[in-house]
N, C-alpha and C positions, 0 to 999 in steps of 0.2 A: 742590752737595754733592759731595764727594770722597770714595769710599769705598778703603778700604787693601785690596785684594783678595787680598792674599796673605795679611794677616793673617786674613781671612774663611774663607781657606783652610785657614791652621791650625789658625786654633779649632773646623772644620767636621772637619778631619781626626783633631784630639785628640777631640772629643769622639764622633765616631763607634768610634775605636779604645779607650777606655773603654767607653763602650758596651756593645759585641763584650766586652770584658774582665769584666766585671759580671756580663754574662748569664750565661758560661762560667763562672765561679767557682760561678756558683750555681748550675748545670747538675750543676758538680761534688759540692755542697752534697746536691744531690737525691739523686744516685747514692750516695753516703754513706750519707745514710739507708735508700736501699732495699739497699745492702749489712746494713747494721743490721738491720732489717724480715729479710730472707733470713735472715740468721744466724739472729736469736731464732725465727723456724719452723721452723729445722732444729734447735732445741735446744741452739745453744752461744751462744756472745756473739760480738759482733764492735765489739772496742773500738777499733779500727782505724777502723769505717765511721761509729761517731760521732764520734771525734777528728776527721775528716775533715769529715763535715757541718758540726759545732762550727766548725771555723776555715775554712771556704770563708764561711758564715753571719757569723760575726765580720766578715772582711772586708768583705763586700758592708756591711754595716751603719756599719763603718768610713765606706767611700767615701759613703755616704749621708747620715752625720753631720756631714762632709766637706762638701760639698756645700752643704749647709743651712747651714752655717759662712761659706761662702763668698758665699752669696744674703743671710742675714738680717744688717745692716749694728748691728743693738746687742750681735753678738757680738765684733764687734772691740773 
C-alpha cells in the first residue's frame, strides 16, 4: 500500500484551517447576539448585532450544507 503523504497533508491542513474558520465565524455569530442581548437591556435596539449574528449563522450553515453536499453521493 502506497499512501500520497503530501496529499494527506493538505487535506489535514485544509480541513484543520476550516475548522479554525467555522468555529470563529460563529464565535462571531455569538458576540452578535450578546451585542443584540446588551442593547435591548439597555433599552435601544441593536440592528447592527443581529445583522451580524444573522450572517456569521447563515454561513456556518452554509459550510455545513456544504459539507453534507459533499459526503451524501444522491445529491450529485
Amino acid at each position: 500500500m502506497n499512501l500520497d503523504w503530501t496529499a494527506l497533508g493538505q487535506v489535514a491542513a485544509v480541513s484543520l484551517a476550516v475548522t479554525v474558520a467555522v468555529v470563529a465565524v460563529f464565535a462571531l455569530g455569538v458576540l452578535g447576539l450578546a451585542r443584540h442581548e446588551g442593547a435591548r437591556e439597555e433599552g435601544g435596539t441593536s440592528s447592527l448585532g443581529s445583522a451580524q449574528a444573522g450572517l456569521c449563522f447563515l454561513a456556518c450553515a452554509a459550510v455545513v450544507a456544504y459539507g453534507i453536499y459533499l459526503i451524501v453521493p444522491q445529491f450529485h
